[in-house]
C-alpha positions as CSV (number, residue, x, y, z in Angstrom):
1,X,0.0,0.0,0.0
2,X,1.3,3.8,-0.5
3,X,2.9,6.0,2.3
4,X,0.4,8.8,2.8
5,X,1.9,11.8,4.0
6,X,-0.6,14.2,4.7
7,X,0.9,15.3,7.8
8,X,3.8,17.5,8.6
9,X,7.1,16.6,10.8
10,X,10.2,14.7,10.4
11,X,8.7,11.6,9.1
12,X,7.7,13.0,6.1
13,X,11.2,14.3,5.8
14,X,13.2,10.9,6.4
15,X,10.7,9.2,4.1
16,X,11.9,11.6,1.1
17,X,15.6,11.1,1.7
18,X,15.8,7.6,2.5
19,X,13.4,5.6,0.7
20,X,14.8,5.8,-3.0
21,X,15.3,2.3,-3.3
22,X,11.5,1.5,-2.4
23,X,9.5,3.9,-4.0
24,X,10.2,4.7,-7.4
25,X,7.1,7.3,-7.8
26,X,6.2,10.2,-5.8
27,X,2.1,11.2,-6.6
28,X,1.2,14.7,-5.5
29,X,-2.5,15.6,-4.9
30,X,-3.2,19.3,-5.2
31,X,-6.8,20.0,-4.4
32,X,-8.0,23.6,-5.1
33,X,-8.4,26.5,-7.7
34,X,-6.3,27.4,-10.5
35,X,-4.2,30.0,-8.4
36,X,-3.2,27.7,-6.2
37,X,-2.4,24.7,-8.5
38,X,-0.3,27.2,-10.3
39,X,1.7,28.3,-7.2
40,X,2.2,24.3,-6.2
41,X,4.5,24.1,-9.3
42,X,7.2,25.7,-7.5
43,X,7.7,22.2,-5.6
44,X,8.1,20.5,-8.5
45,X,12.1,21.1,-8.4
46,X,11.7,20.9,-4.6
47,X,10.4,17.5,-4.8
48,X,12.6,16.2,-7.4
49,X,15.5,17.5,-5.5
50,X,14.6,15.5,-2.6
51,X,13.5,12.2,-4.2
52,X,16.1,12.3,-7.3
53,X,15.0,8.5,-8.4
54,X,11.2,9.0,-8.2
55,X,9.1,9.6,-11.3
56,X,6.6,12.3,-10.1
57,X,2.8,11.8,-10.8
58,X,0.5,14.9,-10.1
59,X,-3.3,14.1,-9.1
60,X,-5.2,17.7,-9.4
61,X,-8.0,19.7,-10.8
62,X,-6.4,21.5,-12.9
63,X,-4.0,19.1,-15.5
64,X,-3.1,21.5,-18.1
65,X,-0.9,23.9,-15.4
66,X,1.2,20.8,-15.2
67,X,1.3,19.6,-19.2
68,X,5.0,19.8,-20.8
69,X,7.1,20.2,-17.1
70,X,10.3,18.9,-16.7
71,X,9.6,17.4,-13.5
72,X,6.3,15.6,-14.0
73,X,6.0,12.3,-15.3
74,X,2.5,12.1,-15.8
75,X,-0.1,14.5,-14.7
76,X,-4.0,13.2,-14.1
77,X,-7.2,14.5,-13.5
78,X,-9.3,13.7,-10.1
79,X,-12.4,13.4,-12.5
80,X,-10.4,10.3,-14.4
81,X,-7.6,8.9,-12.4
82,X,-7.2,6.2,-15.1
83,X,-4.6,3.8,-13.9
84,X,-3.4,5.2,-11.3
85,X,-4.3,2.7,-8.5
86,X,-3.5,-0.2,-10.8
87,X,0.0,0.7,-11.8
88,X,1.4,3.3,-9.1
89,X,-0.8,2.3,-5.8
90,X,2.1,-0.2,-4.5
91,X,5.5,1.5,-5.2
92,X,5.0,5.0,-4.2
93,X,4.7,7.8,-1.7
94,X,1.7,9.8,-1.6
95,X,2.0,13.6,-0.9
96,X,-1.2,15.8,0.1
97,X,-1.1,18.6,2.3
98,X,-3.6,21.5,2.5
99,X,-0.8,24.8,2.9
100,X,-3.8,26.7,4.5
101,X,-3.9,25.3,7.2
102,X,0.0,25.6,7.6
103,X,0.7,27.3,11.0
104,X,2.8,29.9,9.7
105,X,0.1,30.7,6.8
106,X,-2.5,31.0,9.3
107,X,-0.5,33.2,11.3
108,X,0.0,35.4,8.7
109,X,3.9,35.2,8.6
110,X,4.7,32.5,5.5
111,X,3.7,32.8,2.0
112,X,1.7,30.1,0.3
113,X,4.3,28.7,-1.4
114,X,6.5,28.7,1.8
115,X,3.3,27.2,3.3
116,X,3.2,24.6,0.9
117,X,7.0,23.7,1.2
118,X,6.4,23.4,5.0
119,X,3.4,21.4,4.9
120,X,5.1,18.7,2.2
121,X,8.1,19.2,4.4
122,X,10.4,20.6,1.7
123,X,12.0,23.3,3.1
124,X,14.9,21.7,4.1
125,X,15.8,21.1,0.1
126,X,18.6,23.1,-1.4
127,X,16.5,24.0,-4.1
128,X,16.0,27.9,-2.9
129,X,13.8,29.7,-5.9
130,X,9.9,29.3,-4.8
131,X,8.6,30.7,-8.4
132,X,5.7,29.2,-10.1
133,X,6.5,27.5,-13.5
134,X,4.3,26.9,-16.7
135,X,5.9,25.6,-19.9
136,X,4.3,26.6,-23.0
137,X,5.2,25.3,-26.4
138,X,6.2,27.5,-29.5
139,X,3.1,26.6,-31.2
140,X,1.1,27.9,-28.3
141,X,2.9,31.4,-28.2
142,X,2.6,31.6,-32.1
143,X,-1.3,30.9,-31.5
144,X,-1.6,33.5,-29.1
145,X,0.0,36.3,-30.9
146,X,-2.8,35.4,-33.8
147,X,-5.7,35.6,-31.1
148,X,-3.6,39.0,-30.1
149,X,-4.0,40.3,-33.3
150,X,-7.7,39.2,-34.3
151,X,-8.9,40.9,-31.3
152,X,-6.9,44.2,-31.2
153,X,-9.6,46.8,-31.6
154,X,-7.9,49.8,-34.0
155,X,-4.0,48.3,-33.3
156,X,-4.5,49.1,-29.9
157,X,-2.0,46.9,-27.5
158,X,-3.9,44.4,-25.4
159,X,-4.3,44.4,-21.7
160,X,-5.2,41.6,-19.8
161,X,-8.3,42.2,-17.0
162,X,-9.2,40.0,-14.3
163,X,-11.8,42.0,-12.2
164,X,-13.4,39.0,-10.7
165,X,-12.8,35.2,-9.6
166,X,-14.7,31.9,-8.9
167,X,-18.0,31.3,-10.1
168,X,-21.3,32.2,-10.2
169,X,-23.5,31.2,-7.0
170,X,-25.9,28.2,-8.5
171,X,-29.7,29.4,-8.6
172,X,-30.6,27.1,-6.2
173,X,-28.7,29.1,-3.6
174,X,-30.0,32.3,-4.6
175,X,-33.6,31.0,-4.8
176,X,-33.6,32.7,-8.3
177,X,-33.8,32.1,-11.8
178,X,-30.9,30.3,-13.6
179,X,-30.5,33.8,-15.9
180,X,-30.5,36.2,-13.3
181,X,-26.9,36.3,-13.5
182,X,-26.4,39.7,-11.6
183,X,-27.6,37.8,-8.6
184,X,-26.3,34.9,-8.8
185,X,-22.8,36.8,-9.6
186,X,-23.6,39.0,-6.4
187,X,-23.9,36.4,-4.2
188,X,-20.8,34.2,-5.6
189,X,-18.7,37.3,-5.2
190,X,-19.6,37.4,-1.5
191,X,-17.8,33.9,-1.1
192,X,-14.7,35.1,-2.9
193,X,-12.7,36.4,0.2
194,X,-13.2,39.9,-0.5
195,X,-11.7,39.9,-3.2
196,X,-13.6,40.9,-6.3
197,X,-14.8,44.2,-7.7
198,X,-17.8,45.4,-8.2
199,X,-19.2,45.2,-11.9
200,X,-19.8,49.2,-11.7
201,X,-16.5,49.7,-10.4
202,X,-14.3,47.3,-13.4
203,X,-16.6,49.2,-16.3
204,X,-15.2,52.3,-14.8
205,X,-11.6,50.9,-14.9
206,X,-12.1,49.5,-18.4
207,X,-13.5,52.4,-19.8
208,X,-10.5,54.0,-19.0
209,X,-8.6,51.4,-19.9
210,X,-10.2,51.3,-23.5
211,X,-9.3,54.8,-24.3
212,X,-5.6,53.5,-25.0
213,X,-5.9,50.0,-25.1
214,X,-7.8,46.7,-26.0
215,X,-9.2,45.3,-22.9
216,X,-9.3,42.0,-22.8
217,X,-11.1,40.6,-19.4
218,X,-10.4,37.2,-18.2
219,X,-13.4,35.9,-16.9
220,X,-15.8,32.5,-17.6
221,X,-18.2,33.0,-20.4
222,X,-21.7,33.5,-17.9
223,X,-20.3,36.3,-16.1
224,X,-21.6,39.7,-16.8
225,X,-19.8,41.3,-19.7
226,X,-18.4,44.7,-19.3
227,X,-18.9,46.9,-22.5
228,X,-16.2,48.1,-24.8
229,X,-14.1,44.8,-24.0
230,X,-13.3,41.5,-25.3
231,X,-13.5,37.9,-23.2
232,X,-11.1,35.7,-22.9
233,X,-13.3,32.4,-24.4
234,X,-10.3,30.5,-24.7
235,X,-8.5,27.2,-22.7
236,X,-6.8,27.6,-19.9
237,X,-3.5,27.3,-21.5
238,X,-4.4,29.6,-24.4
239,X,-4.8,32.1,-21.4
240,X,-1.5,31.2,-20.3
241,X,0.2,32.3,-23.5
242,X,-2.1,35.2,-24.3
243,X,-0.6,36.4,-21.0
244,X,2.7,36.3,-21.5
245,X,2.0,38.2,-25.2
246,X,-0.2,41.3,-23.5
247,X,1.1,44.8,-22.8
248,X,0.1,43.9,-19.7
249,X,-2.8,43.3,-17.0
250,X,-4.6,44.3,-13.4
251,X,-6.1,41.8,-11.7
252,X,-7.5,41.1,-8.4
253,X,-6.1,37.8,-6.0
254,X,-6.7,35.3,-8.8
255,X,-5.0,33.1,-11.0
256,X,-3.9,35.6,-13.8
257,X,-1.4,36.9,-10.8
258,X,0.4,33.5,-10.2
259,X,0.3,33.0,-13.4
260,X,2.3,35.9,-13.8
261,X,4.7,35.1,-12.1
262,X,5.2,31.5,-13.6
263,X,5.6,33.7,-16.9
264,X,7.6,36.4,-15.6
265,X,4.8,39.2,-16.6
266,X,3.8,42.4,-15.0
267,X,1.1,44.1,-13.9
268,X,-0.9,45.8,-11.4
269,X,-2.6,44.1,-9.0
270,X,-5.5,45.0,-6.0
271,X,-5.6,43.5,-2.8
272,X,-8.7,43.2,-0.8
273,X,-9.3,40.9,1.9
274,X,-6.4,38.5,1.3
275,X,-2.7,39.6,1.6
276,X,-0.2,40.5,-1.4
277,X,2.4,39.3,1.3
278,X,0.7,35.7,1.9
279,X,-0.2,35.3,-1.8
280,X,1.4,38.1,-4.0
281,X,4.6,38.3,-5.5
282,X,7.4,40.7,-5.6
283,X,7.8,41.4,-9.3
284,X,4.0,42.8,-9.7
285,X,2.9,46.3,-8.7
286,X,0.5,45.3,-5.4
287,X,-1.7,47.8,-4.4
288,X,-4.2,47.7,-1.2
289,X,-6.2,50.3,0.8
290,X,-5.3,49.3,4.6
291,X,-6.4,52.7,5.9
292,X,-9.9,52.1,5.3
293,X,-10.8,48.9,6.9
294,X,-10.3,48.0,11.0
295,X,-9.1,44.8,10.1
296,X,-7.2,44.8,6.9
297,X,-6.1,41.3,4.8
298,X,-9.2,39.3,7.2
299,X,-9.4,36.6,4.6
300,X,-13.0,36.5,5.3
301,X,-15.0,34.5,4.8
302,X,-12.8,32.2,6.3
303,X,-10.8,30.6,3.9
304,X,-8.7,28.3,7.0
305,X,-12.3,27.1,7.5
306,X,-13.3,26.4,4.3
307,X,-16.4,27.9,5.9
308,X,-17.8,29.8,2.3
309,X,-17.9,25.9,0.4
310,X,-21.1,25.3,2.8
311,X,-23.4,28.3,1.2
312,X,-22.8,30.3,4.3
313,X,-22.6,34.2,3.6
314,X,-20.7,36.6,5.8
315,X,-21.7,40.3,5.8
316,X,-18.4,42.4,6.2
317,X,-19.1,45.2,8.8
318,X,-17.0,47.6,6.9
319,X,-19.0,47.2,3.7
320,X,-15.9,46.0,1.8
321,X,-14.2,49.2,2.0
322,X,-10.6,47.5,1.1
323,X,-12.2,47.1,-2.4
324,X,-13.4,51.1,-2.5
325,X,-10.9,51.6,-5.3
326,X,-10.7,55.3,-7.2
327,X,-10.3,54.1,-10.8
328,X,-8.6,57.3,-11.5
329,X,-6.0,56.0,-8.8
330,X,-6.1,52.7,-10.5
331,X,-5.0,53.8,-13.9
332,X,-2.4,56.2,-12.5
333,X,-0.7,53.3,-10.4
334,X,-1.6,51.1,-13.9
335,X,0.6,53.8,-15.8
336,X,3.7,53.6,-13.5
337,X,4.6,50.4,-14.4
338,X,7.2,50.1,-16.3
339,X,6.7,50.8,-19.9
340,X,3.1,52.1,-19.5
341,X,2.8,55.8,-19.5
342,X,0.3,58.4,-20.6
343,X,2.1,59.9,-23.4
């Protein structure tokens, strides 16, 4: 039977150093959202460092993040394990670990992918860079710049817009039609962890946006379109690529910025509830309003809890002000990055 190692301590630890000559895979199962799939890639070199003779196997949600790396032998879906328990379930060591519920993540003091790294017990590996990876191919990139092009309104350069994350709340849960998407978009965003803007709020920042560029919003097909901007109706991976094409892109706490960072691209992005220095990255422009809320970066509703998967809805008593943007204060912050200017 596999070693499952969904704890943290020593054990874990040993087991990676010392058992080379028993197991000859290592499976990883990565539950969650894109984001976070995208940010376990950084363990990839981590892992390999530490179990050299292991072929690794990764069990997730999200396959494509994985396709064409280095490190991964083969890469499955939960939905269709195939053979997994038939060719793997006797010779190798099982790694799961949920990084939010790390100690130091919940105490606010390690990053998610240093949460991750102490959760699979990795930080003892002399592999030191923690950056996301995604490998695209040549034929991808070349696809992407014709997307780029079809979609330019005027010649204007593209940026990339993620004003919103997750998904819609299902009807049910509203009690309201399946087309009242306004609602059911209200209510999902109210399970996102504060993180979301407002749909009058991203037509005001793409509207400025437009003026100069082709806006191009990252977002599933049933959300509310904003007007005077394209969609992103494209795989994952053809996101991926369009990404690292684009003038650049503002985004909230989502997956465009770890993808970013796996792609070395950047932009602006806007922290509400959840912290640039938990989940952000260095190389991106973060911007947050701390001095309007009593309890800045809550995470609420309580992600550690996993308390928003069971329908519950949690009213913030500061009426979300961390996500009171001025979108005139957006686009200037937008325009000092480097490369992006008014004139």
């Amino acid at each position: 039977m596999p070693t499952t190692t969904g704890i943290t301590g020593e054990a874990m630890w040993t087991a990676l150093q010392t058992t080379g000559s028993l197991y000859g895979h290592v499976i990883l199962i990565i539950h969650g959202g894109i984001g976070k799939n995208i940010a376990a890639t950084a363990m990839l070199p981590l892992v390999k460092n530490a179990h050299p003779d292991c072929k690794i196997i990764v069990i997730t949600g999200y396959p494509d993040i994985f396709l064409y790396n280095p490190h991964v032998f083969r890469v499955y879906n939960f939905a269709n394990p195939l053979n997994v328990y038939d060719d793997y379930h006797d010779c190798s060591l099982v790694i799961a670990g949920e990084p939010y519920l790390d100690f130091g993540y919940l105490k606010k003091k390690r990053h998610l992918i240093d949460a991750f790294a102490s959760m699979w017990n990795l930080h003892k590996s002399c592999v030191t860079s923690k950056v996301p990876h995604i490998f695209l191919l040549k034929k991808e990139l070349e696809s992407a710049n014709s997307f780029l092009e079809s979609i330019s309104d005027k010649g204007k350069p593209v940026v990339m817009f993620q004003w919103a994350g997750g998904f819609l709340a299902p009807s049910q849960e509203c009690q309201c039609d399946e087309k009242d998407v306004r609602k059911r978009f209200d209510i999902g965003r109210q399970r996102a962890y504060r993180r979301g803007l407002s749909i009058e709020l991203a037509q005001k920042i793409a509207d400025r946006l437009s003026e100069k560029y082709t806006v191009l919003c990252v977002q599933t097909p049933d959300y509310p379109k904003l007007e005077g901007t394209k969609i992103t109706n494209i795989p994952l991976r053809g996101t991926f690529a369009v990404l690292s094409k684009v003038k650049s892109f503002i985004a909230i706490d989502s997956f465009l910025q770890h993808a970013s960072a796996a792609l070395n691209k950047r932009g602006l992005v806007l922290w509400g509830g959840t912290s640039p220095n938990l989940l952000g990255y260095a190389h991106n422009l973060n911007y947050w309003l701390t001095d309007q809320c009593g309890n800045p970066f809550c995470h609420r509703p309580n992600s550690y809890l996993f308390d928003s998967q069971s329908g519950y809805s949690w009213n913030c008593p500061y009426d979300e002000a961390c996500l009171d943007f001025d979108p005139d204060v957006i686009i200037e912050k937008f325009n000092e990055l480097e490369g992006i200017s008014e004139n």
